[in-house]
PDB file with SEQRES, HELIX, SHEET and CRYST1 records, atoms N, CA, C and O in Angstrom:
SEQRES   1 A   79  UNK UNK UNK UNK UNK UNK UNK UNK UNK UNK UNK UNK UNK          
SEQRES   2 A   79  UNK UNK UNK UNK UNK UNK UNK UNK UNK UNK UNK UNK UNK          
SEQRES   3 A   79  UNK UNK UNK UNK UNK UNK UNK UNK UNK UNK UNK UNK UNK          
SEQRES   4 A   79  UNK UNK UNK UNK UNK UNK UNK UNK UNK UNK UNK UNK UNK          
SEQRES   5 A   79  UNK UNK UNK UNK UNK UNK UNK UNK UNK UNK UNK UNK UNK          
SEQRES   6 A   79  UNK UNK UNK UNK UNK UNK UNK UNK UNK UNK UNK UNK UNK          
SEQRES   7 A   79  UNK                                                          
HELIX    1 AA1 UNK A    2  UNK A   10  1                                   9    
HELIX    2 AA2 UNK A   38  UNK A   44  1                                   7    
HELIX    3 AA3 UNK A   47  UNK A   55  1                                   9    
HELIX    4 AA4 UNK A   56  UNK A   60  3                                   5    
SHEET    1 AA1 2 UNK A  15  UNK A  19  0                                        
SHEET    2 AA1 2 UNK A  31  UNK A  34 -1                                        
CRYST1    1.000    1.000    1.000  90.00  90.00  90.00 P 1           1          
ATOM      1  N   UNK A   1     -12.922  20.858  23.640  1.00  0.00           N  
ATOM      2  CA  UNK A   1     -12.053  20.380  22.578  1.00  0.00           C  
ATOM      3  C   UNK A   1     -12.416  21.046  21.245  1.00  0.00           C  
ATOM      4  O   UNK A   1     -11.550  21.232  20.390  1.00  0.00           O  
ATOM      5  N   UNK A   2     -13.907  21.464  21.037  1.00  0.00           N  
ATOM      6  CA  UNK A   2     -14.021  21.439  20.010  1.00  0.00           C  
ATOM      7  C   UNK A   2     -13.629  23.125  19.447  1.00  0.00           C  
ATOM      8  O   UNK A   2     -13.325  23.464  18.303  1.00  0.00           O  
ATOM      9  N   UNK A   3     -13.768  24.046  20.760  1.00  0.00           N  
ATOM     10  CA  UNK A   3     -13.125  25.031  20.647  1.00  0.00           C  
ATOM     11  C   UNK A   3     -11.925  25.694  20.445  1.00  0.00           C  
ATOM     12  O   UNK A   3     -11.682  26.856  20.120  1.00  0.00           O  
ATOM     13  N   UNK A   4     -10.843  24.229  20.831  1.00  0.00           N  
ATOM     14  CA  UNK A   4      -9.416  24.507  20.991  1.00  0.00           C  
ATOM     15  C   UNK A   4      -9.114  24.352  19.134  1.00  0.00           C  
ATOM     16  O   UNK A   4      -8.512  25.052  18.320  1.00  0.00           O  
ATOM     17  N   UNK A   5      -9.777  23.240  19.062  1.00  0.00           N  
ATOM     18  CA  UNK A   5      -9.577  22.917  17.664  1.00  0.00           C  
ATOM     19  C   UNK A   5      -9.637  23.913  16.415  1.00  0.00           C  
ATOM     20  O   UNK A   5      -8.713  23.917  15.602  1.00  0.00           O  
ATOM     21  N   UNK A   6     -10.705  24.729  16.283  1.00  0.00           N  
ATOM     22  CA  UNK A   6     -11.584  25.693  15.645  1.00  0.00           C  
ATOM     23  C   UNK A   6     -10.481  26.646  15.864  1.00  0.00           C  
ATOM     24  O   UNK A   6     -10.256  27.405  14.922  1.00  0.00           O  
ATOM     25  N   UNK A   7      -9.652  26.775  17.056  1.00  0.00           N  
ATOM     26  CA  UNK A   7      -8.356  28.003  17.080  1.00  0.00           C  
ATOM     27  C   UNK A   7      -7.423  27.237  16.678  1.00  0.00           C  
ATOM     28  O   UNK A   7      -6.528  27.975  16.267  1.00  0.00           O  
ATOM     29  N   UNK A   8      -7.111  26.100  16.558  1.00  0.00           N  
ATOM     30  CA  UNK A   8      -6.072  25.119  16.018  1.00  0.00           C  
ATOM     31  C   UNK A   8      -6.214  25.514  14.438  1.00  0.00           C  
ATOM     32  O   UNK A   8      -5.336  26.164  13.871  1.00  0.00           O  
ATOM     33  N   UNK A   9      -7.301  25.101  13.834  1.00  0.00           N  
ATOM     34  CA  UNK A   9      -7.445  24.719  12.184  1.00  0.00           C  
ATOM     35  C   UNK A   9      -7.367  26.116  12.229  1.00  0.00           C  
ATOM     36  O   UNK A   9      -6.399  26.202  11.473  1.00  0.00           O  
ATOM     37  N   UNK A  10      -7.687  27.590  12.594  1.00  0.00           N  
ATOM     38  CA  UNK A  10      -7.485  28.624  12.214  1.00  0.00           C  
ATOM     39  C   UNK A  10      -5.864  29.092  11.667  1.00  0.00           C  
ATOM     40  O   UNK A  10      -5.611  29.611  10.580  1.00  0.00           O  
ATOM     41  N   UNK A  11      -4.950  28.770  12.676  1.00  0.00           N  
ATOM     42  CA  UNK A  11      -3.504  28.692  12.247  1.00  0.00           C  
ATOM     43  C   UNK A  11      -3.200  27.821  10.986  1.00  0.00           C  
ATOM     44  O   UNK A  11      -2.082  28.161  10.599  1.00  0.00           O  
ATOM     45  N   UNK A  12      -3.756  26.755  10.102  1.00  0.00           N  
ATOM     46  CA  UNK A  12      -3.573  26.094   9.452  1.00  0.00           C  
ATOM     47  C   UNK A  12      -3.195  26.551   8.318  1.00  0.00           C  
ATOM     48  O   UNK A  12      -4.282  26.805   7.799  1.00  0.00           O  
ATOM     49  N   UNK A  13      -2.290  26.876   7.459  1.00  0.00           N  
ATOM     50  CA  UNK A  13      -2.080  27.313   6.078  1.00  0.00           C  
ATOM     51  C   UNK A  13      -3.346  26.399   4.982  1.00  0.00           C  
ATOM     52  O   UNK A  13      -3.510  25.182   4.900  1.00  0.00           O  
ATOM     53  N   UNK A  14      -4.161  27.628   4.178  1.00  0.00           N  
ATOM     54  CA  UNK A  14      -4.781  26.435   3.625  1.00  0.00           C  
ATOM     55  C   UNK A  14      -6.578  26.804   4.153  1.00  0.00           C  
ATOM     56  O   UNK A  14      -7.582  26.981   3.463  1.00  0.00           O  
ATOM     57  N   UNK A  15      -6.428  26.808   5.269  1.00  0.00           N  
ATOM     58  CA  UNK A  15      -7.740  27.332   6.092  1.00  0.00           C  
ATOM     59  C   UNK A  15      -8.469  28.388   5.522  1.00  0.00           C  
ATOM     60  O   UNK A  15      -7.940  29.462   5.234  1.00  0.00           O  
ATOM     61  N   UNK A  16      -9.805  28.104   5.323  1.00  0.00           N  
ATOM     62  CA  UNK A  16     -10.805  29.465   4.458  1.00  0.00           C  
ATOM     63  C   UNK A  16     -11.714  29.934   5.307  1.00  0.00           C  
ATOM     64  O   UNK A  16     -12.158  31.076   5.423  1.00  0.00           O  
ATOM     65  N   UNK A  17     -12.105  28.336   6.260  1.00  0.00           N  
ATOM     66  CA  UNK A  17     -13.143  28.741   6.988  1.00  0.00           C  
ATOM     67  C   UNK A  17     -14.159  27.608   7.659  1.00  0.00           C  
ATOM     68  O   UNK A  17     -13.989  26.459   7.250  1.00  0.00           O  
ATOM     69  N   UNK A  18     -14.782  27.736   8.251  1.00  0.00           N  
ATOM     70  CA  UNK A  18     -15.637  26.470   8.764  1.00  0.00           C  
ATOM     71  C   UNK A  18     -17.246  27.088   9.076  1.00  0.00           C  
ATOM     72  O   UNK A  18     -17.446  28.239   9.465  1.00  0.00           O  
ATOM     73  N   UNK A  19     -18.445  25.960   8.788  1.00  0.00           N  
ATOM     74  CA  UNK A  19     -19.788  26.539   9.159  1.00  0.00           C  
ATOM     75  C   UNK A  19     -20.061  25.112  10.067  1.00  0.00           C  
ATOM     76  O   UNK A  19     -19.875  23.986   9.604  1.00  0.00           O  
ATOM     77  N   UNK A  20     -20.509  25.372  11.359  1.00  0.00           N  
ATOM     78  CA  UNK A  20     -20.797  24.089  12.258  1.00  0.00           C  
ATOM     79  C   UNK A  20     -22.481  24.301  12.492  1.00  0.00           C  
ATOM     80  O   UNK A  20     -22.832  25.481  12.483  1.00  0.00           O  
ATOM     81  N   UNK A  21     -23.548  23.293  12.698  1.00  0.00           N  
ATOM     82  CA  UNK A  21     -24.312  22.791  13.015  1.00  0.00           C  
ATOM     83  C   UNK A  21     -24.911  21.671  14.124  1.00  0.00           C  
ATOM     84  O   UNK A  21     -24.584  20.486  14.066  1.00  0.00           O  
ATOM     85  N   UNK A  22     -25.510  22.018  14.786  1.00  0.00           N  
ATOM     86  CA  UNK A  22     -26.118  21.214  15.774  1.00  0.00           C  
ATOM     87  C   UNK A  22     -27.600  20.969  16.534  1.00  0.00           C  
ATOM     88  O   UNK A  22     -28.146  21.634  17.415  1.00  0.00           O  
ATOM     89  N   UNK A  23     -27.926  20.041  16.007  1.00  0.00           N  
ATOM     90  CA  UNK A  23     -29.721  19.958  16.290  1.00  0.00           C  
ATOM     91  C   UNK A  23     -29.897  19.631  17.544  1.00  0.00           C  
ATOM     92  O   UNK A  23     -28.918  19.248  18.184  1.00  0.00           O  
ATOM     93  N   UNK A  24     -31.025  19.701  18.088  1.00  0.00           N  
ATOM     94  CA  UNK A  24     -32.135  19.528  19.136  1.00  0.00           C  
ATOM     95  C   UNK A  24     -31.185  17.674  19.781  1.00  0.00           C  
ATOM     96  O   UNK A  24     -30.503  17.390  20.766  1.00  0.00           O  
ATOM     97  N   UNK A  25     -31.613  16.991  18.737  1.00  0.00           N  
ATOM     98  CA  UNK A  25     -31.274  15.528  18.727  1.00  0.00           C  
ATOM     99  C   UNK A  25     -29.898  15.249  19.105  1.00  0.00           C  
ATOM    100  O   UNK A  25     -29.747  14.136  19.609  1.00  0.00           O  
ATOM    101  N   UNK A  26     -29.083  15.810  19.018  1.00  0.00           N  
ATOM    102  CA  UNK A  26     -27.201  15.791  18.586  1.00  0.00           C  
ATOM    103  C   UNK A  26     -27.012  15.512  17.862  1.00  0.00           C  
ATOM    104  O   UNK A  26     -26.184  14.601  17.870  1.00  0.00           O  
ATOM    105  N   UNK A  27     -27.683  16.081  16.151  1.00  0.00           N  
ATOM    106  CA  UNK A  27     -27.079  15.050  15.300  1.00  0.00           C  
ATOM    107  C   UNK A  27     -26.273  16.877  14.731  1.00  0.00           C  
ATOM    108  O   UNK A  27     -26.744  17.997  14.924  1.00  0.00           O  
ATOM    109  N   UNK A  28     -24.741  16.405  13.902  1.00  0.00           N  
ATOM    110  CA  UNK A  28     -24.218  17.504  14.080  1.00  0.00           C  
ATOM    111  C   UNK A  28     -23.640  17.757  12.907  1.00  0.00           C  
ATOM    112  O   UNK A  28     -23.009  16.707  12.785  1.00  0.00           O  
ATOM    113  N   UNK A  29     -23.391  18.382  11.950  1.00  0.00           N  
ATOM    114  CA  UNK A  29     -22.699  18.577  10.640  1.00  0.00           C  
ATOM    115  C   UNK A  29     -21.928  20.258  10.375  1.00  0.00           C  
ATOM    116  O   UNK A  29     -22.298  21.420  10.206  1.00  0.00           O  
ATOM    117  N   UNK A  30     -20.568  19.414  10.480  1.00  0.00           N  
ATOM    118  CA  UNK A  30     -19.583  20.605  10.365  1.00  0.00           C  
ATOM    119  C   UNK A  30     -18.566  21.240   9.214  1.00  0.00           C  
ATOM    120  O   UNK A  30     -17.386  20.905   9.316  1.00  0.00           O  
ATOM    121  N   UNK A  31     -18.786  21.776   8.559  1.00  0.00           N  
ATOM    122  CA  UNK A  31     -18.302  21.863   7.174  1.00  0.00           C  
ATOM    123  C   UNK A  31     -16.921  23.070   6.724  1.00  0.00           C  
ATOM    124  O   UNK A  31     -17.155  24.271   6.583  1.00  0.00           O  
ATOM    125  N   UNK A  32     -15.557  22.477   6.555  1.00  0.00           N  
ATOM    126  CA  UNK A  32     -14.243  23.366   6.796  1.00  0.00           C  
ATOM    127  C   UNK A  32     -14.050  23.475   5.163  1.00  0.00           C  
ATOM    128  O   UNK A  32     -14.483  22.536   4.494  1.00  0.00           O  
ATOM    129  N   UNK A  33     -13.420  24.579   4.496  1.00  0.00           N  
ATOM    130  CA  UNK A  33     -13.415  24.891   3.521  1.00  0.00           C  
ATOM    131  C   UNK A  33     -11.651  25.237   3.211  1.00  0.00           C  
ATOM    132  O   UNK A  33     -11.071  26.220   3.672  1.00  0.00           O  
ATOM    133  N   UNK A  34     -11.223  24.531   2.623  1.00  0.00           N  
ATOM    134  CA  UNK A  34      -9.391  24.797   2.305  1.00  0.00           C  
ATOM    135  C   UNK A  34      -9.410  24.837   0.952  1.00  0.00           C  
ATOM    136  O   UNK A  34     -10.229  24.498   0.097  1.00  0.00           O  
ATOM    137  N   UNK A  35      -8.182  25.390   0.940  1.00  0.00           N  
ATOM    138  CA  UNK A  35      -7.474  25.947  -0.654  1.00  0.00           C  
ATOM    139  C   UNK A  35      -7.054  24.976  -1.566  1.00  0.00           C  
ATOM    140  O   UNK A  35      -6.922  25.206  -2.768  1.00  0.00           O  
ATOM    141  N   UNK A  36      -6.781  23.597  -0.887  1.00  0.00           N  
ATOM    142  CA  UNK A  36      -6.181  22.661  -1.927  1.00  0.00           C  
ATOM    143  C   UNK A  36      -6.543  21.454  -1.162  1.00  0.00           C  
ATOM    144  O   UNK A  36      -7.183  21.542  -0.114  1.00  0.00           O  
ATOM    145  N   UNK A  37      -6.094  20.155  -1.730  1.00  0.00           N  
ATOM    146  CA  UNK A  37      -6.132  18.805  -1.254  1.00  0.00           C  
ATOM    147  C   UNK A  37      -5.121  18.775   0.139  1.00  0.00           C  
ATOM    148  O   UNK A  37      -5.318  18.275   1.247  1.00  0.00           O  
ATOM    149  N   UNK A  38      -3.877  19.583  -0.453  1.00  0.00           N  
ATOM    150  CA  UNK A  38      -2.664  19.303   0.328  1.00  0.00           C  
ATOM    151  C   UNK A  38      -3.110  19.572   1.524  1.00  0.00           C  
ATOM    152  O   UNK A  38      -2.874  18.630   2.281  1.00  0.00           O  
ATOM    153  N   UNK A  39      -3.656  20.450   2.037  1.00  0.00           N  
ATOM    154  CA  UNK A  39      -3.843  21.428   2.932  1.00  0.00           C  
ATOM    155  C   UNK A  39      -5.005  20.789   3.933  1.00  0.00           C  
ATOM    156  O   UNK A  39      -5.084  20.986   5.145  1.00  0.00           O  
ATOM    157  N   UNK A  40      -5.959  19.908   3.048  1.00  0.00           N  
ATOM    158  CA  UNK A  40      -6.568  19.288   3.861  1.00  0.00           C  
ATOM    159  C   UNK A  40      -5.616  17.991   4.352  1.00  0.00           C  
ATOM    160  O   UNK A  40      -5.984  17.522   5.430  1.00  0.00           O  
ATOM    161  N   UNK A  41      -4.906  17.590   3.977  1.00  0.00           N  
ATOM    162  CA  UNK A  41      -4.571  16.219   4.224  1.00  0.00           C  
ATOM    163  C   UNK A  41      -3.163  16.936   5.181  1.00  0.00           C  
ATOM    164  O   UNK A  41      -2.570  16.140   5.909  1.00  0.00           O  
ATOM    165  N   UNK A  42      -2.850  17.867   5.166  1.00  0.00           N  
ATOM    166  CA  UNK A  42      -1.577  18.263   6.142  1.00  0.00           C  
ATOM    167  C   UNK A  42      -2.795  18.724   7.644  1.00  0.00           C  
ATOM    168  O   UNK A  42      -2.325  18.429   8.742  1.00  0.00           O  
ATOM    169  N   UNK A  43      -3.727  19.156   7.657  1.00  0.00           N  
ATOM    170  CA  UNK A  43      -4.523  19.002   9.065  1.00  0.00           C  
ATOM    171  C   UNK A  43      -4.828  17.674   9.211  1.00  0.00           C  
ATOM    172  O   UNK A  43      -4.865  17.379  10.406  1.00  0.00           O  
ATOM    173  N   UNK A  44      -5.014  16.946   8.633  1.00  0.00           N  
ATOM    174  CA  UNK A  44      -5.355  15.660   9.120  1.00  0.00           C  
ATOM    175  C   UNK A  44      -4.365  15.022   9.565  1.00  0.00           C  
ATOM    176  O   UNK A  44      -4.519  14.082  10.345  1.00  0.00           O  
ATOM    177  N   UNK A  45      -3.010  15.480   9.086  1.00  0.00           N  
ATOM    178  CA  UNK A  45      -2.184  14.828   9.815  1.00  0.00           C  
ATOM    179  C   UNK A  45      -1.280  15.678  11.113  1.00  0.00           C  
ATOM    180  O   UNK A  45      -0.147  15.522  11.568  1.00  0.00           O  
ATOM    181  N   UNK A  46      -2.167  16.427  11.360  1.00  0.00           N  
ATOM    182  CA  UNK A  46      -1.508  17.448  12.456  1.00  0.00           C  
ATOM    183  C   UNK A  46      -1.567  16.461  13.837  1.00  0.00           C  
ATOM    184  O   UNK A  46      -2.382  15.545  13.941  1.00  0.00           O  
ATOM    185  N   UNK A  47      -0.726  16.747  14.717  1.00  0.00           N  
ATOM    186  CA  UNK A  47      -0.281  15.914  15.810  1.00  0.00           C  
ATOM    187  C   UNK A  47      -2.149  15.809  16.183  1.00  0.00           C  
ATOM    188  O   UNK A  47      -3.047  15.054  15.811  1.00  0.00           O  
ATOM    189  N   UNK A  48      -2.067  17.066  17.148  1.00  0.00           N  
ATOM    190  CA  UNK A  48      -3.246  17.643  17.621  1.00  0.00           C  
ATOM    191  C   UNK A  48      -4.661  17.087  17.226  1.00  0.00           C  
ATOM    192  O   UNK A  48      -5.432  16.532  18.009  1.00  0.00           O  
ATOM    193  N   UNK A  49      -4.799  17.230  16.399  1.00  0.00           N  
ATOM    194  CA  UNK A  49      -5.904  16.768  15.886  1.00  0.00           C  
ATOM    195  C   UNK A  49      -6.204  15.482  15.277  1.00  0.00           C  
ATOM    196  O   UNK A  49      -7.378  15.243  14.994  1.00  0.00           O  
ATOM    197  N   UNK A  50      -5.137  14.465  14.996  1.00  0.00           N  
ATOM    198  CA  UNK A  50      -5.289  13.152  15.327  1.00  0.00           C  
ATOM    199  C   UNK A  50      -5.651  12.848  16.650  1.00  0.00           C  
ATOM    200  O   UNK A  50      -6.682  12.187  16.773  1.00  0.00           O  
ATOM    201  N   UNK A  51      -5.051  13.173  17.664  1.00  0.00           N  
ATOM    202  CA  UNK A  51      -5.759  12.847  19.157  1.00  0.00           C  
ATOM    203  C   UNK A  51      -6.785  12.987  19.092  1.00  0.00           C  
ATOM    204  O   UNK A  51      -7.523  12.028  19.320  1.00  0.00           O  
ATOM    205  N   UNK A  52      -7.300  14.203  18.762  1.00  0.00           N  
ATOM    206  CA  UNK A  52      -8.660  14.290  18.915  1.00  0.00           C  
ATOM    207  C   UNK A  52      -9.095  13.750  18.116  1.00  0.00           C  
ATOM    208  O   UNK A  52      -9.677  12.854  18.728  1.00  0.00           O  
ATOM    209  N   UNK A  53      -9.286  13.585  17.068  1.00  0.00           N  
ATOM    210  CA  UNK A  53      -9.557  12.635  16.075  1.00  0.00           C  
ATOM    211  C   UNK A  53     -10.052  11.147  16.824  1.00  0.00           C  
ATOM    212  O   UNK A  53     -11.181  10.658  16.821  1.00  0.00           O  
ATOM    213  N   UNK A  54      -8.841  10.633  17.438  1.00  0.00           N  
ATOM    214  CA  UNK A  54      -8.881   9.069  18.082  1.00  0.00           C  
ATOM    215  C   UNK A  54      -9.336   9.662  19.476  1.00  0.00           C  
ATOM    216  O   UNK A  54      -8.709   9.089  20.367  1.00  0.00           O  
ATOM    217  N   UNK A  55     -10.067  10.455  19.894  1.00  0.00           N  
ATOM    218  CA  UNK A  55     -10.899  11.084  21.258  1.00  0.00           C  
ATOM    219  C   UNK A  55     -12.583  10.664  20.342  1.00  0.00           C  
ATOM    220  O   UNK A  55     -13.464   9.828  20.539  1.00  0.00           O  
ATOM    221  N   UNK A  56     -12.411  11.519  19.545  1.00  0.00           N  
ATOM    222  CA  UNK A  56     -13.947  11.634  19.069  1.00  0.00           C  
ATOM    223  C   UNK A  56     -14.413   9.930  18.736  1.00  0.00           C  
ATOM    224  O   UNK A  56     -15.406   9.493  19.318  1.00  0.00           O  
ATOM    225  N   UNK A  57     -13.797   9.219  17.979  1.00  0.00           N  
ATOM    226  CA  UNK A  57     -13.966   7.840  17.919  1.00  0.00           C  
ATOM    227  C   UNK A  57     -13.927   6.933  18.527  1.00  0.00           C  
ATOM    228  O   UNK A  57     -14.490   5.911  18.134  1.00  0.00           O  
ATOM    229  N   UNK A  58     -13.380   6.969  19.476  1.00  0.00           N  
ATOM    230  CA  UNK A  58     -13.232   6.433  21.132  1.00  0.00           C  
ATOM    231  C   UNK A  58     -13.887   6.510  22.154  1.00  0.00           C  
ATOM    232  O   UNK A  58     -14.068   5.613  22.978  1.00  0.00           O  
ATOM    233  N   UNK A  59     -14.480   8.108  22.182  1.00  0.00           N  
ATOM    234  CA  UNK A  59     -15.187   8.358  22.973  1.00  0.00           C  
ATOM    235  C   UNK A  59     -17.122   9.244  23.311  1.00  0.00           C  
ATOM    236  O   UNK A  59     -18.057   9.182  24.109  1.00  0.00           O  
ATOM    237  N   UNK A  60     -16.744   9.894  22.178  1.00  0.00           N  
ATOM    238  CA  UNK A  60     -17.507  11.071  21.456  1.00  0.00           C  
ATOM    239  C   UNK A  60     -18.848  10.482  20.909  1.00  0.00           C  
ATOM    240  O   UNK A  60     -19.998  10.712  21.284  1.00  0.00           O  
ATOM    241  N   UNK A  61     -18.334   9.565  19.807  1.00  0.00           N  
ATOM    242  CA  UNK A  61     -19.296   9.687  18.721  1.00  0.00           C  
ATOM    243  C   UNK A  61     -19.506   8.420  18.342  1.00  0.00           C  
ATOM    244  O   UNK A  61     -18.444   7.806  18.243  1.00  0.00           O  
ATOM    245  N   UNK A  62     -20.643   7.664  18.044  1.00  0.00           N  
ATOM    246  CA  UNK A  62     -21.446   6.159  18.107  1.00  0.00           C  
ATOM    247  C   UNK A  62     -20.990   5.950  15.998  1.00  0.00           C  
ATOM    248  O   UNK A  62     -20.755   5.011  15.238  1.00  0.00           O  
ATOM    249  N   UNK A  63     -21.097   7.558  15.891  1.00  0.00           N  
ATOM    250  CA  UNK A  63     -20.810   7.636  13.857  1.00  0.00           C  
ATOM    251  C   UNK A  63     -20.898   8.940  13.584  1.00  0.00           C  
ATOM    252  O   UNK A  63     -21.301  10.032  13.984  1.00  0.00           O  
ATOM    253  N   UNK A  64     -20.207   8.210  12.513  1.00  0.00           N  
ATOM    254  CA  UNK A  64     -19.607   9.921  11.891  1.00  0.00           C  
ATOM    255  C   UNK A  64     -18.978   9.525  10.706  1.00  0.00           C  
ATOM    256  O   UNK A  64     -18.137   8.643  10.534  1.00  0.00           O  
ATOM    257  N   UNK A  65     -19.621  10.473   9.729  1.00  0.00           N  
ATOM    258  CA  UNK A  65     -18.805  10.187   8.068  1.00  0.00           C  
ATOM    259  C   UNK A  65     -17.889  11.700   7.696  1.00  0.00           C  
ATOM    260  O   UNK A  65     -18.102  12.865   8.033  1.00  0.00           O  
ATOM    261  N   UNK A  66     -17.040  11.209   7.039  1.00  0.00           N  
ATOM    262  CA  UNK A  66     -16.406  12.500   6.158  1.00  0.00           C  
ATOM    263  C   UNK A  66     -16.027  12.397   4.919  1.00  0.00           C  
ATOM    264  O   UNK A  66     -15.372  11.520   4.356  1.00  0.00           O  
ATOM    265  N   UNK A  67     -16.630  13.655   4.423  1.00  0.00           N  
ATOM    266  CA  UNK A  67     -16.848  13.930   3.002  1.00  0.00           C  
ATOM    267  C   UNK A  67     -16.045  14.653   2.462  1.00  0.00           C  
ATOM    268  O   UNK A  67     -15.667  15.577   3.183  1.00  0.00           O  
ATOM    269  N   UNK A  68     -15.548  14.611   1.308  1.00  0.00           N  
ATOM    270  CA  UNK A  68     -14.527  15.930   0.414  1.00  0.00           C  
ATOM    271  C   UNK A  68     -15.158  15.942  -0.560  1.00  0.00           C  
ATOM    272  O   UNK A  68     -15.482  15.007  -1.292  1.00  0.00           O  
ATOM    273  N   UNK A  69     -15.447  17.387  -0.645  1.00  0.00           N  
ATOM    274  CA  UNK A  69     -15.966  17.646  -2.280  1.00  0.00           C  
ATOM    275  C   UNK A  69     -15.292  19.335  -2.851  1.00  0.00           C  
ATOM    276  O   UNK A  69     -14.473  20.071  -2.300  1.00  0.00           O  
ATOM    277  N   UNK A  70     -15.774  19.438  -3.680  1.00  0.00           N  
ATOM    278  CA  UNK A  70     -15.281  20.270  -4.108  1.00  0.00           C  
ATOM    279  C   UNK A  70     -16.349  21.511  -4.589  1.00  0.00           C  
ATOM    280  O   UNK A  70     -17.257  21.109  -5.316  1.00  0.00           O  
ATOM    281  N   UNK A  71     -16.355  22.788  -4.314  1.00  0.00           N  
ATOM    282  CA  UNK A  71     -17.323  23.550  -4.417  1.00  0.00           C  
ATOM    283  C   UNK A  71     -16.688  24.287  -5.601  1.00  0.00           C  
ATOM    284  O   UNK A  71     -15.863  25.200  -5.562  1.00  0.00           O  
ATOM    285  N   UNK A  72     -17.274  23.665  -6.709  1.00  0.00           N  
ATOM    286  CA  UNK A  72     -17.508  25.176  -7.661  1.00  0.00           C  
ATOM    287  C   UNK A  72     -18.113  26.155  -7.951  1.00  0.00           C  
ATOM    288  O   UNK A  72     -17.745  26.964  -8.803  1.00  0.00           O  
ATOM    289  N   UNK A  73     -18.903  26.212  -7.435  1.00  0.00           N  
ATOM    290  CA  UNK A  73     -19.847  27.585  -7.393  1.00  0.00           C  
ATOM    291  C   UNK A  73     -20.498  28.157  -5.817  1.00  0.00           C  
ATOM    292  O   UNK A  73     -20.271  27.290  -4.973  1.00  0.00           O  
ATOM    293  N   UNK A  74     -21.097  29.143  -5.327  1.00  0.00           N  
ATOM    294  CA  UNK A  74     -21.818  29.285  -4.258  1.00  0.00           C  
ATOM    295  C   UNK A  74     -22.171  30.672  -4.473  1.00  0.00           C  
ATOM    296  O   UNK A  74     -21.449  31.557  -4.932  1.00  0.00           O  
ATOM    297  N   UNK A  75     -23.403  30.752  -4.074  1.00  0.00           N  
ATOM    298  CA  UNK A  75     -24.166  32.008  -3.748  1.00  0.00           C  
ATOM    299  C   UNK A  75     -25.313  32.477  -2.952  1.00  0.00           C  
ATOM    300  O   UNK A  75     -26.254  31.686  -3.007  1.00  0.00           O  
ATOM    301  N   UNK A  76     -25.518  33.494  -2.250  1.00  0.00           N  
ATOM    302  CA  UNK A  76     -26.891  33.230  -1.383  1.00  0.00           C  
ATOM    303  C   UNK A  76     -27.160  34.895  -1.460  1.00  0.00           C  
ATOM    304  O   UNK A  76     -26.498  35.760  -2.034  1.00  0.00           O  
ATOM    305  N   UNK A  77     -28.103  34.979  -0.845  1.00  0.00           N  
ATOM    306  CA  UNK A  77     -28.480  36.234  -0.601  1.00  0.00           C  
ATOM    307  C   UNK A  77     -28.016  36.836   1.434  1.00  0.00           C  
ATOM    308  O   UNK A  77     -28.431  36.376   2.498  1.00  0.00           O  
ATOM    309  N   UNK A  78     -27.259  37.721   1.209  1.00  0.00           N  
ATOM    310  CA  UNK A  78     -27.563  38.739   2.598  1.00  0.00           C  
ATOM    311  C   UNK A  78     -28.497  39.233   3.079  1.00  0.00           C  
ATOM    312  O   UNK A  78     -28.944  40.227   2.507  1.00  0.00           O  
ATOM    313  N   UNK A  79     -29.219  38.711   4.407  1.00  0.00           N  
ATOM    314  CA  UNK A  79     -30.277  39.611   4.861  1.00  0.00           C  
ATOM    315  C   UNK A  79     -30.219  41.159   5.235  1.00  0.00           C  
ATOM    316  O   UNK A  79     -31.238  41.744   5.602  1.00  0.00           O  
TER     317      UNK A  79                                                      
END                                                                             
């Protein structure tokens, strides 16, 4: 699912990008990056991904939070 999805949100107008994480433990933090508010709130209401949405909460996951923020700045170094 979580692969279909990741090619799902890619088609998304709005879409910049996503960085996913996953520890030893399962604890897991996945972070999608869009152009505007709209854009997040038009995937959230995509058919598709409400199912999964009510999959992951149903079935998936004991908890899980989601966050919106807003990045004004970022920088790192290239190895």
């Amino acid at each position: 699912m979580a692969e279909h999805m990741l090619a799902l949100v890619a088609e998304q107008p709005g879409f910049l990008g996503a960085e996913s994480v996953r520890g030893a433990d399962g604890f897991g933090l996945t972070v999608s990056y869009w152009t505007s508010e709209a854009a997040i709130a038009a995937w959230r209401a995509q058919a598709e991904h409400r199912l999964a949405q009510h999959a992951g909460r149903s079935r998936w996951y004991e908890h899980y939070e989601i966050r919106v923020a807003r990045v004004e700045r970022a920088h790192g170094k290239a190895d």
